[in-house]
N, CA, C and O atoms as a GROMACS GRO file, in nm:
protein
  348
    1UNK      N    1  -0.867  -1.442  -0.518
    1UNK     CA    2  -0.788  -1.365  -0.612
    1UNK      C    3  -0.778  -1.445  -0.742
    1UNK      O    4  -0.800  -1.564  -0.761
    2UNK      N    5  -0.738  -1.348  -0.829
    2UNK     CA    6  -0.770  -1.476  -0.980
    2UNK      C    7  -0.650  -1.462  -1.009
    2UNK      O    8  -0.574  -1.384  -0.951
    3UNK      N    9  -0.614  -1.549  -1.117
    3UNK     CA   10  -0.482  -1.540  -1.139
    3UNK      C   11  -0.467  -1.576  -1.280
    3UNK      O   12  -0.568  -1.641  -1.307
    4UNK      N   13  -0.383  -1.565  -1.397
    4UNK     CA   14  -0.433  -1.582  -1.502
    4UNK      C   15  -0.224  -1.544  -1.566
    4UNK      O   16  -0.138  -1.473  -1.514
    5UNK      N   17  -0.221  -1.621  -1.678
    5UNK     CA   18  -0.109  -1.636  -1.733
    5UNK      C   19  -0.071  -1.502  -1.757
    5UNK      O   20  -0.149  -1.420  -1.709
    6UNK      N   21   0.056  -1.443  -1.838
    6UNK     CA   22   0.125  -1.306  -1.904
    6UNK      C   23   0.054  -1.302  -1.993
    6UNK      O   24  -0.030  -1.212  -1.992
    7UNK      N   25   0.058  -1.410  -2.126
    7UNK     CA   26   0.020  -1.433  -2.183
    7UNK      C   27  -0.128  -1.438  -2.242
    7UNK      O   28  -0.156  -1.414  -2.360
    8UNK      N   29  -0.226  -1.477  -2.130
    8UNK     CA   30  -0.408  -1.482  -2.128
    8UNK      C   31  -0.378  -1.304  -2.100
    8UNK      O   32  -0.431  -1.231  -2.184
    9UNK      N   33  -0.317  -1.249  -2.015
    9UNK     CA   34  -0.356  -1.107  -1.953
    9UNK      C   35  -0.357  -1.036  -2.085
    9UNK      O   36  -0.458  -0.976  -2.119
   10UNK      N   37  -0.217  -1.039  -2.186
   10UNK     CA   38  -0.218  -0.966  -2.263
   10UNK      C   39  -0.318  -0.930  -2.321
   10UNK      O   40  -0.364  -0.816  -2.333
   11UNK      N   41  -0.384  -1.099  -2.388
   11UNK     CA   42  -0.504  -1.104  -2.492
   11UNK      C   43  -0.638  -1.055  -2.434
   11UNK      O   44  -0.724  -0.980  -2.481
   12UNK      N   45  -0.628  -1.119  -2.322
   12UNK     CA   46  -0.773  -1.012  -2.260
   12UNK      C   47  -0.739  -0.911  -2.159
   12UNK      O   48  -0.789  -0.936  -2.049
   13UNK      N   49  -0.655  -0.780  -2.166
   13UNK     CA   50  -0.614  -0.688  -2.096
   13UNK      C   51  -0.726  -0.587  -2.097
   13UNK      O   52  -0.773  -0.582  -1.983
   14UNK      N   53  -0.784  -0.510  -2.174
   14UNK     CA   54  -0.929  -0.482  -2.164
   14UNK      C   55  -1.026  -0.536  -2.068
   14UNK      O   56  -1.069  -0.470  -1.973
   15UNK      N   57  -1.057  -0.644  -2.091
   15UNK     CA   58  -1.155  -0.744  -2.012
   15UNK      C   59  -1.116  -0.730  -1.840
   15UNK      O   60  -1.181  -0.679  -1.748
   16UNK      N   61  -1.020  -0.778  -1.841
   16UNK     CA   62  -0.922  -0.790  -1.701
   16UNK      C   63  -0.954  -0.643  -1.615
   16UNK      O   64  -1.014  -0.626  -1.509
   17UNK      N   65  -0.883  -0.541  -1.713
   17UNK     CA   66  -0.859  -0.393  -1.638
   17UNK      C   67  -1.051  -0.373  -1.608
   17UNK      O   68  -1.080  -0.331  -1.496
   18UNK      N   69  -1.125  -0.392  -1.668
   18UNK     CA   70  -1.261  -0.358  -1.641
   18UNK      C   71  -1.300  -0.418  -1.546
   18UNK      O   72  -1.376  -0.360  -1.468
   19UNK      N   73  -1.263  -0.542  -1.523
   19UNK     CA   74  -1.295  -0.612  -1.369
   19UNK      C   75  -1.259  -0.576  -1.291
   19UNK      O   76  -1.321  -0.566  -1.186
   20UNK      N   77  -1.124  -0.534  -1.312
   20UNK     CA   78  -1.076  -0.467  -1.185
   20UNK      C   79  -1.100  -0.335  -1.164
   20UNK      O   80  -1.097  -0.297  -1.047
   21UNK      N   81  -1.118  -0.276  -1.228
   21UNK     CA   82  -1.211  -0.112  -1.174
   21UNK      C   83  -1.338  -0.146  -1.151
   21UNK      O   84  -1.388  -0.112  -1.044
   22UNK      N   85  -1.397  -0.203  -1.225
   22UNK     CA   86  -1.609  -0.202  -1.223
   22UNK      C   87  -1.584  -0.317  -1.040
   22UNK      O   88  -1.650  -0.288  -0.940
   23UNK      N   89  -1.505  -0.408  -1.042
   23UNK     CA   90  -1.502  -0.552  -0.917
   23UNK      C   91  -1.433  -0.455  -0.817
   23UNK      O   92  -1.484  -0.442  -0.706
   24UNK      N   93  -1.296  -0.370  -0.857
   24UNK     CA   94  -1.237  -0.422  -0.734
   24UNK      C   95  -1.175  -0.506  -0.706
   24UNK      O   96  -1.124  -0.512  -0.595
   25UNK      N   97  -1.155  -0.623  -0.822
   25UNK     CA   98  -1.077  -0.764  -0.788
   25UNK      C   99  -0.917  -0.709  -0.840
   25UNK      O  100  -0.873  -0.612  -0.902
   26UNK      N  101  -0.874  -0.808  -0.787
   26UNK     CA  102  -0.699  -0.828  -0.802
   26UNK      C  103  -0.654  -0.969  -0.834
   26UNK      O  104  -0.663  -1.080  -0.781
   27UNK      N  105  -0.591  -0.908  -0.965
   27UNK     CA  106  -0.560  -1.054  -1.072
   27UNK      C  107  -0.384  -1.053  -1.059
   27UNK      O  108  -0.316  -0.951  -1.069
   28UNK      N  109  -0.333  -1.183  -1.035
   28UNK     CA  110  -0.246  -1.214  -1.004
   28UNK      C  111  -0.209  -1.245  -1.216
   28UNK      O  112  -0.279  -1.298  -1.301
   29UNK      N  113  -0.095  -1.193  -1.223
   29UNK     CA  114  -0.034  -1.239  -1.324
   29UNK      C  115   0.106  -1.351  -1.316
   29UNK      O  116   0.203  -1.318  -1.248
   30UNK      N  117   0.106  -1.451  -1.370
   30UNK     CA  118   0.177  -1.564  -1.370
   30UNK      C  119   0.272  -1.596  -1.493
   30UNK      O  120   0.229  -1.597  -1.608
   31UNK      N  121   0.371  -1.614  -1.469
   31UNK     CA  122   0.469  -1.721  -1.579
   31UNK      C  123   0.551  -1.813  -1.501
   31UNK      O  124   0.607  -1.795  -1.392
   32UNK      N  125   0.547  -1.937  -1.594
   32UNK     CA  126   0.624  -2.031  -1.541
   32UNK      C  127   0.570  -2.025  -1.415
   32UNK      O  128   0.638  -1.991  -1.318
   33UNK      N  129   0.389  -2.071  -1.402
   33UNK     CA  130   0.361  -2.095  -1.235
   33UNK      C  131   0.404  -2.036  -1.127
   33UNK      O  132   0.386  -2.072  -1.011
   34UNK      N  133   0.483  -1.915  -1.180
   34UNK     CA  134   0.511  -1.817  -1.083
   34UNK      C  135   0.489  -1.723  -1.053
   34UNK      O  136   0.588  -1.667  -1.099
   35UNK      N  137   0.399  -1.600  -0.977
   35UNK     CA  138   0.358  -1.484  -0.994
   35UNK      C  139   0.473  -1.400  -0.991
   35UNK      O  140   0.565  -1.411  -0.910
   36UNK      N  141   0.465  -1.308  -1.089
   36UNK     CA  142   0.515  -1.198  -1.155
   36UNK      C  143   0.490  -1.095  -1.174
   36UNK      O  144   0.567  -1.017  -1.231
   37UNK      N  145   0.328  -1.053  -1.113
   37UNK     CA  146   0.262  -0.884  -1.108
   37UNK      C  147   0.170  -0.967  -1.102
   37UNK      O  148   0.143  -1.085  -1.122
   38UNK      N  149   0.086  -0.777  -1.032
   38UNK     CA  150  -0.069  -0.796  -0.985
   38UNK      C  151  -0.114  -0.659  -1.050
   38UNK      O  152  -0.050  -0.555  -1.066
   39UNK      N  153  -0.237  -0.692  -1.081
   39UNK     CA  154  -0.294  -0.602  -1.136
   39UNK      C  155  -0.448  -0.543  -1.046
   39UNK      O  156  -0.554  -0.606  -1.046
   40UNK      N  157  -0.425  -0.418  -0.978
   40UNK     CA  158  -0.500  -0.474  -0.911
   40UNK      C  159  -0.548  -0.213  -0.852
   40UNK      O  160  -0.475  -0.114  -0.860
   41UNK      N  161  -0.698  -0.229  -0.804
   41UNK     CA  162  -0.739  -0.112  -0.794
   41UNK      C  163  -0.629  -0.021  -0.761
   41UNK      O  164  -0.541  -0.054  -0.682
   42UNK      N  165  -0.633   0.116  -0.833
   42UNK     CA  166  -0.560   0.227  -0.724
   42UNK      C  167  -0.633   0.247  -0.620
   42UNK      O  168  -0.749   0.209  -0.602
   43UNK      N  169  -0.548   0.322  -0.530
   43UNK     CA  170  -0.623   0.381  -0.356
   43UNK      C  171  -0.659   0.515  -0.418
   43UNK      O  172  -0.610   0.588  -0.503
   44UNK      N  173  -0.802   0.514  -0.307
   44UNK     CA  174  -0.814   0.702  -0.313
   44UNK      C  175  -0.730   0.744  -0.306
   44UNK      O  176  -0.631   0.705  -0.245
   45UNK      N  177  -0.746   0.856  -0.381
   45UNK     CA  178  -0.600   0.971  -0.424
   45UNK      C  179  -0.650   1.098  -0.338
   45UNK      O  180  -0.762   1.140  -0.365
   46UNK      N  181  -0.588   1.150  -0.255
   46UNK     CA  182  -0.615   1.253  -0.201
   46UNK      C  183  -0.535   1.367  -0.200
   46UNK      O  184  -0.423   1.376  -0.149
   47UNK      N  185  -0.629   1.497  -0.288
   47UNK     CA  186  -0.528   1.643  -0.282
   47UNK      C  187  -0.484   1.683  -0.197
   47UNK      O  188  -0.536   1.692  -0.086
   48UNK      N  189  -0.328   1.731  -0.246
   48UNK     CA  190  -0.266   1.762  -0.084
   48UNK      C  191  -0.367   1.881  -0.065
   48UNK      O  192  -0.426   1.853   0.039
   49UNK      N  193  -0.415   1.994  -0.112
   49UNK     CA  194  -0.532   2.084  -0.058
   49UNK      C  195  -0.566   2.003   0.082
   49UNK      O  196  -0.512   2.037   0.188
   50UNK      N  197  -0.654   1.899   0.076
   50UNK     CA  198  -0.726   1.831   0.197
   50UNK      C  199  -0.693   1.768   0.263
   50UNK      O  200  -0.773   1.704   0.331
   51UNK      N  201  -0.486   1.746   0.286
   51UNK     CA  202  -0.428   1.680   0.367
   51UNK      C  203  -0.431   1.750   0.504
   51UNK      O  204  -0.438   1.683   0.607
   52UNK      N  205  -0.426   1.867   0.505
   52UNK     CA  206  -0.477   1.921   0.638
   52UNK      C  207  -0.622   1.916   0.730
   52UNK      O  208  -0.633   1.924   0.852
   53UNK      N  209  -0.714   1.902   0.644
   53UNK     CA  210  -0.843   1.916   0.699
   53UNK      C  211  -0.867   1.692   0.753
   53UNK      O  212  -0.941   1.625   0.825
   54UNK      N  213  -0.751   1.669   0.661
   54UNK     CA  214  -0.756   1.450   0.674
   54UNK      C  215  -0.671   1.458   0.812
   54UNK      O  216  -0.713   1.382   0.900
   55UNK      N  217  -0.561   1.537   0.846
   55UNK     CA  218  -0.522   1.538   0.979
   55UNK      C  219  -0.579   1.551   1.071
   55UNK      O  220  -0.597   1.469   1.160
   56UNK      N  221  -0.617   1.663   1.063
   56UNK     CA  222  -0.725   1.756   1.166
   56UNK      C  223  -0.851   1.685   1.203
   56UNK      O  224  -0.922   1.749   1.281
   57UNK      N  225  -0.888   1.589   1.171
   57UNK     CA  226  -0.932   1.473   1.143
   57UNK      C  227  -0.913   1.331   1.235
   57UNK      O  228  -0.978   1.263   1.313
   58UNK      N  229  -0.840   1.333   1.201
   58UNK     CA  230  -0.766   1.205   1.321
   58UNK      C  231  -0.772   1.228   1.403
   58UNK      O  232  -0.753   1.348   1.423
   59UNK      N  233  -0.810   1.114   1.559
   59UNK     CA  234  -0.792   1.129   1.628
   59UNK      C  235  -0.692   1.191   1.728
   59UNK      O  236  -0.584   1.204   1.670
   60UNK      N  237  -0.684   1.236   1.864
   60UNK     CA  238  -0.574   1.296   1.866
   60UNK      C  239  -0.500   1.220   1.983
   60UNK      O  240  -0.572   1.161   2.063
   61UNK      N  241  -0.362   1.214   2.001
   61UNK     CA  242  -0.340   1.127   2.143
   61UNK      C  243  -0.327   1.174   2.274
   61UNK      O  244  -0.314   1.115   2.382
   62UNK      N  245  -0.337   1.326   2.236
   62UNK     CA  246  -0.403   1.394   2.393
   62UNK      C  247  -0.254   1.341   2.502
   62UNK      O  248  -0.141   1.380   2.470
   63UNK      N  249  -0.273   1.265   2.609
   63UNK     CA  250  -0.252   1.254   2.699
   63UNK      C  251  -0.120   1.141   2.662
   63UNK      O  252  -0.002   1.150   2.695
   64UNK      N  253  -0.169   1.065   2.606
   64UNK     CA  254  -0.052   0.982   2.527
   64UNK      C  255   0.026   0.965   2.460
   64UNK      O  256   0.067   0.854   2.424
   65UNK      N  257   0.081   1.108   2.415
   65UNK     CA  258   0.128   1.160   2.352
   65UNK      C  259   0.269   1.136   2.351
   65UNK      O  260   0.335   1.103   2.252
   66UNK      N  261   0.326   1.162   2.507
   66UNK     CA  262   0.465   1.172   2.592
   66UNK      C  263   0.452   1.039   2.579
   66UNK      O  264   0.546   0.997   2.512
   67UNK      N  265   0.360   0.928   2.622
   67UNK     CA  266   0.410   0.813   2.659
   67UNK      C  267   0.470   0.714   2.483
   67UNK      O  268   0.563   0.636   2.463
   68UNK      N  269   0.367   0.767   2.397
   68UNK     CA  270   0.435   0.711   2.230
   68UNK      C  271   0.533   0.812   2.242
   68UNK      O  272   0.587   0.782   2.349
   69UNK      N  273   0.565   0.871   2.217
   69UNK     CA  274   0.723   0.926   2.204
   69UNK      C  275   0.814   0.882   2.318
   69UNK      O  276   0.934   0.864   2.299
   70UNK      N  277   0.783   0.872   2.380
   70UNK     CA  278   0.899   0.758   2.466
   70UNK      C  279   0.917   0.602   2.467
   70UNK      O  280   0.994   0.525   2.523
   71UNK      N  281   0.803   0.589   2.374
   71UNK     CA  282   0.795   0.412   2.387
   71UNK      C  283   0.918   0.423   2.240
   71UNK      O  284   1.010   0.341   2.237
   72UNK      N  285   0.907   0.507   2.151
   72UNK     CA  286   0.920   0.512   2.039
   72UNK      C  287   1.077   0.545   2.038
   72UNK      O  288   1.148   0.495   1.950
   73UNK      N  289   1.140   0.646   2.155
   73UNK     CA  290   1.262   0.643   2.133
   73UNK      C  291   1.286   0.531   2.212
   73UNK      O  292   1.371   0.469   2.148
   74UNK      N  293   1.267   0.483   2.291
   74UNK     CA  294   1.316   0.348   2.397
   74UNK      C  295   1.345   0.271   2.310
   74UNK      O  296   1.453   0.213   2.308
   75UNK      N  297   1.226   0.251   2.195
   75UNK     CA  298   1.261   0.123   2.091
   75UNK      C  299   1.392   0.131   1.983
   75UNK      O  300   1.475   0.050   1.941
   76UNK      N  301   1.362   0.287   1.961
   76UNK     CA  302   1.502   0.323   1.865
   76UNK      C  303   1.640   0.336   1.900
   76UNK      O  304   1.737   0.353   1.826
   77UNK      N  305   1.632   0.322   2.069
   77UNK     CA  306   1.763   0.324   2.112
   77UNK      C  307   1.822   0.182   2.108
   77UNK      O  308   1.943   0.163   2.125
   78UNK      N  309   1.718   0.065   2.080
   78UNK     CA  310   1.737  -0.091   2.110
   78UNK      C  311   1.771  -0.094   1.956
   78UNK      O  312   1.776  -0.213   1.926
   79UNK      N  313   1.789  -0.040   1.882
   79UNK     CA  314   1.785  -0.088   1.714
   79UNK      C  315   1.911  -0.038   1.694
   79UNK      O  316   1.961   0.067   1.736
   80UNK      N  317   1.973  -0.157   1.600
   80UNK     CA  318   2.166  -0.126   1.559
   80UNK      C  319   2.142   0.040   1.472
   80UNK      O  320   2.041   0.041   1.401
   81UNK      N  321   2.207   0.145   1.473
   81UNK     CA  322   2.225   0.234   1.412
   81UNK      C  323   2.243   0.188   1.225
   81UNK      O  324   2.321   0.103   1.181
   82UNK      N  325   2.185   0.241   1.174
   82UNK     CA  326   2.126   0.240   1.012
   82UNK      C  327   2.273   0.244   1.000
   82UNK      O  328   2.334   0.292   1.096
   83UNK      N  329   2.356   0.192   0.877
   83UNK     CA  330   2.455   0.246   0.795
   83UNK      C  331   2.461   0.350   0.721
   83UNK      O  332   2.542   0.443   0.730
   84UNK      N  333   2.304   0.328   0.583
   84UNK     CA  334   2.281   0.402   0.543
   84UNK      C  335   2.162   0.484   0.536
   84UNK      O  336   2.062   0.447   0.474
   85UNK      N  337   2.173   0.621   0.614
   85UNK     CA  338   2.102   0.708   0.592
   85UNK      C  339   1.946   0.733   0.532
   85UNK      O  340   1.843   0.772   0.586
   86UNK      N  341   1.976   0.694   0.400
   86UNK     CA  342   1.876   0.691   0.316
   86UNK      C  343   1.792   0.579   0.257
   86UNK      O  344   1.718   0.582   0.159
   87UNK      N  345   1.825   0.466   0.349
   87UNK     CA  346   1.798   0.293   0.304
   87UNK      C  347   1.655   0.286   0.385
   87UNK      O  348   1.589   0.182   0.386
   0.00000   0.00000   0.00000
């Protein structure tokens, strides 16, 4: 990963953003020897249009189905109840 000052990013921000689309690389931005942002590819973006046909898609768990949903509440019954709701 490269890593490169606030300061260097600004002046070569052009340069940088082209590496990282044409590379693929992910540049660590730094101040005070400390990282502070990354600059780094978006993920495929996918239309919700083709979120159904990306499901339909996946494997399916068939038979295992009952047993993850029971592993899954077993585990959630072992976990302190959330305070908040929306956290």
């Amino acid at each position: 990963m490269n890593r490169v000052s606030v300061g260097e990013a600004g002046r070569q921000f052009e340069e940088l953003l082209e590496r990282v689309v044409r590379d693929g690389v992910t540049v660590e931005l730094e101040r005070n020897h400390q990282v502070v942002a990354r600059l780094s590819p978006a993920g495929r973006r996918m239309p919700v249009a083709d979120l159904n046909r990306f499901f339909a898609d996946l494997p399916s768990l068939s038979a295992d189905a009952q047993a993850f949903a029971d592993d899954v509440a077993r585990i959630r019954k072992q976990l302190p109840p959330e305070s908040d709701p929306w956290a």
